[in-house]
Every structure is written in C-alpha cells, then in structure tokens.
C-alpha positions, 0 to 999 in steps of 0.5 A: 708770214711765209713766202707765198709759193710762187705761180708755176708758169711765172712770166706766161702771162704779161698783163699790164694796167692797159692790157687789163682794161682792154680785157676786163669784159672777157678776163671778169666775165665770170666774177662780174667785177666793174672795171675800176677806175683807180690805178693802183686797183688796176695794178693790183689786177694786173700782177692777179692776172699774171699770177703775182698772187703774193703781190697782188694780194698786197698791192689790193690791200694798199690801195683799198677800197675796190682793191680789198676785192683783187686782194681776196681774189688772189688770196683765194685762188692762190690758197686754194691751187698753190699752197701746200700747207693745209693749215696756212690754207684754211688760215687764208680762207679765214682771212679772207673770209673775215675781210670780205664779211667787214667789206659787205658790212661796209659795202652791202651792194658789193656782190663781191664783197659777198661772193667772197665771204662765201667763196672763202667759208666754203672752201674752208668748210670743204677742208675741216670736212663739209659735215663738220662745217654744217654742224658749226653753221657755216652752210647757212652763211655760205648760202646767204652770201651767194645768194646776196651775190646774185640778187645784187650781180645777175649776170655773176657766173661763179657765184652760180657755180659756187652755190650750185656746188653747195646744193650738191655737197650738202646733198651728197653729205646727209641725203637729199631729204635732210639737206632740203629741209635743213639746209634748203639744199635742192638737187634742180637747183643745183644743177640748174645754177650750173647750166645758167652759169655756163650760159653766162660764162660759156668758156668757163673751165671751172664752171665745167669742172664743178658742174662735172662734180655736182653731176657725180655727186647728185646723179652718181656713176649714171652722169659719169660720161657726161661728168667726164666730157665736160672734164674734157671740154674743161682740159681743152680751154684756153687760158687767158690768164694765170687763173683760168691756167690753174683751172685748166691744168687741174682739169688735165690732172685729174683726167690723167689720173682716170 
C-alpha cells in the first residue's frame, strides 16, 4: 500500500487520549459519536484528530471494535482532502464502504456504521460521476443508510448534511420530476436536512459549505450571495482540529478562486 500523503499542518494539532476525552462533545458534535470507553479507540481518535490519518487509520483497525468507526473516519477524510490519485481515492472509498456495510450487519443499531457506508458510497459516486452511480443503484444504498443514521442518531448532523446533499445532486443531475419519483429526491427536504444540521452543529464549516452547494445546485445564480456568505462564515471558523482544518482551507480556496 502507498505511503498515505501526510496532513499538511503536521504537529498544529497536539490531541492526546485525555485531551480527546475532555472535547469529545464538542470535537463529535457533528458525527455524534459516543465517547468510547476503550483506550486504544481513544488513541486512535486522538492521531484522527491531529490529522495522523494513516495512523489512525491503522490504529482503529487494531483495536476493533468502535475503533472500525475512527478507522473509516479517517480513511474517508483523508481520501477525500489529501490523496492526489484518483484511483487510490475511490479504491479507499470502496473499502470503507465494504468495512462499514460488514460493521452495520454486525452492529445494526451503529448509526456510524451506516453513516459511513453511506458517506464513502457517496463520495465514490461522486468520482465515477453521480448519473453513473444512480444507473448502477448506489443512490438508493446512499439514501437508506442515512436515513438509518438518523432514525438511530437524532441528534447526527453530517448525516443530515450528507443526505441533504444527495437531495440536491440527484435533482441537479435528472431534474427534479425524475429525482422525485425515481429516486425520492425533494428539494424542501434537502434544503431542510441543512437547516436542521446547523442547528445541531451551528459551527459547522462543512454544514455551510455543502449547504452553500445545494443552494446553487437547487436555487441557481438567485441563491448565489447567500451560497457565497455562507462560504464566507465557513472560511472564518475556527478549527479545533486537523479535520475542521481541512474543511475550513477548502472553504478559503474555493473563495480565492471567485
């Protein structure tokens, strides 16, 4: 396997199993994760935290377990900022697709386990184009598993966030007629799922930013000045870790390039 490209902002970020603990609420306010009791899970959150994704990838995979779920995390997060290969990228979603989907049938009541089937097919769909994804039936898998999420994890914000953006792309990708009958796509939804997750995670840089999205997608050039405040509240955040970093820099990015 090749060497994972390592977390731009290497050492920022100086998290141990304690410091985890103490910020759990705040550091998982939008996963909802329950704060484990194992230590070797914890640890694994701690290196996901400092953005030791490679490691802590590895360190979730050895401990089992809840740690199967730092594991995905951080294979996710990492694939899907910081690995420049598009092949390895999608190869990384499958996996961790294919772990959270044997974790779910193991763990039915593990809303993670769910969220992260759904979070990992989703950006994979998003790589092989989401017309393709849909004609191969991943939409459907997508939706269920986060709507599993949330029936399990009321208070799961990026699972909000995640559906919410599948409302809009189906829409955006075959029009709203098709994408609600064929798909159960609904633009008041989709827009709704965002508001209710930044309700549950006010700071959310991600929340903005892919609400900012959906309001292009399913509103057009009308939504542009609030799409681009929201942007613009997202590049101001501050991040608490290597993650919310990560967010909060394509935020920025994508600003500069208006």
């Amino acid at each position: 396997m090749a060497k994972w490209t390592p977390f731009p902002h290497a050492g920022d970020y100086q998290f141990d199993a304690a410091s985890v603990k103490k910020q759990w609420a705040r550091l998982h306010g939008g996963d909802a994760e329950p704060c484990p009791k194992d230590a070797a899970v914890l640890e694994a959150w701690a290196l996901f935290h400092n953005g030791d994704f490679e490691k802590a990838a590895a360190a979730g995979l050895a401990a089992g377990g809840a740690g199967m779920t730092a594991a995905n995390k951080a294979t996710s997060i990492y694939a899907n900022y910081l690995e420049p290969k598009e092949k390895t990228r999608l190869d990384l979603f499958m996996q961790v697709a294919e772990r959270a989907e044997a974790q779910a049938a193991a763990e039915p009541n593990n809303a993670n386990a769910w969220y992260w089937h759904a979070y990992a097919l989703g950006r994979y769909s998003q790589g092989i184009s989401v017309a393709k994804a849909l004609a191969q039936g991943l939409g459907g898998k997508v939706k269920e598993s986060l709507e599993k999420a949330i029936a399990l994890s009321p208070q799961h914000a990026d699972a909000r966030i995640a559906l919410g953006a599948f409302h809009a792309e189906v829409i955006d990708k075959v029009g709203s007629l098709i994408g609600g009958m064929t798909y159960g796509a609904k633009k008041d939804t989709g827009l709704k799922l965002f508001q209710e997750a930044l309700k549950l995670n006010p700071g959310s840089a991600i929340a903005m930013i892919e609400y900012a999205n959906a309001l292009v997608m399913l509103e057009g050039d009308k939504k542009m000045k609030e799409a681009t405040a929201l942007y613009e509240k997202a590049a101001t955040a501050e991040p608490m870790d290597a993650m919310e970093r990560l967010d909060v820099e394509m935020a920025r990015a994508e600003l500069e390039e208006e």
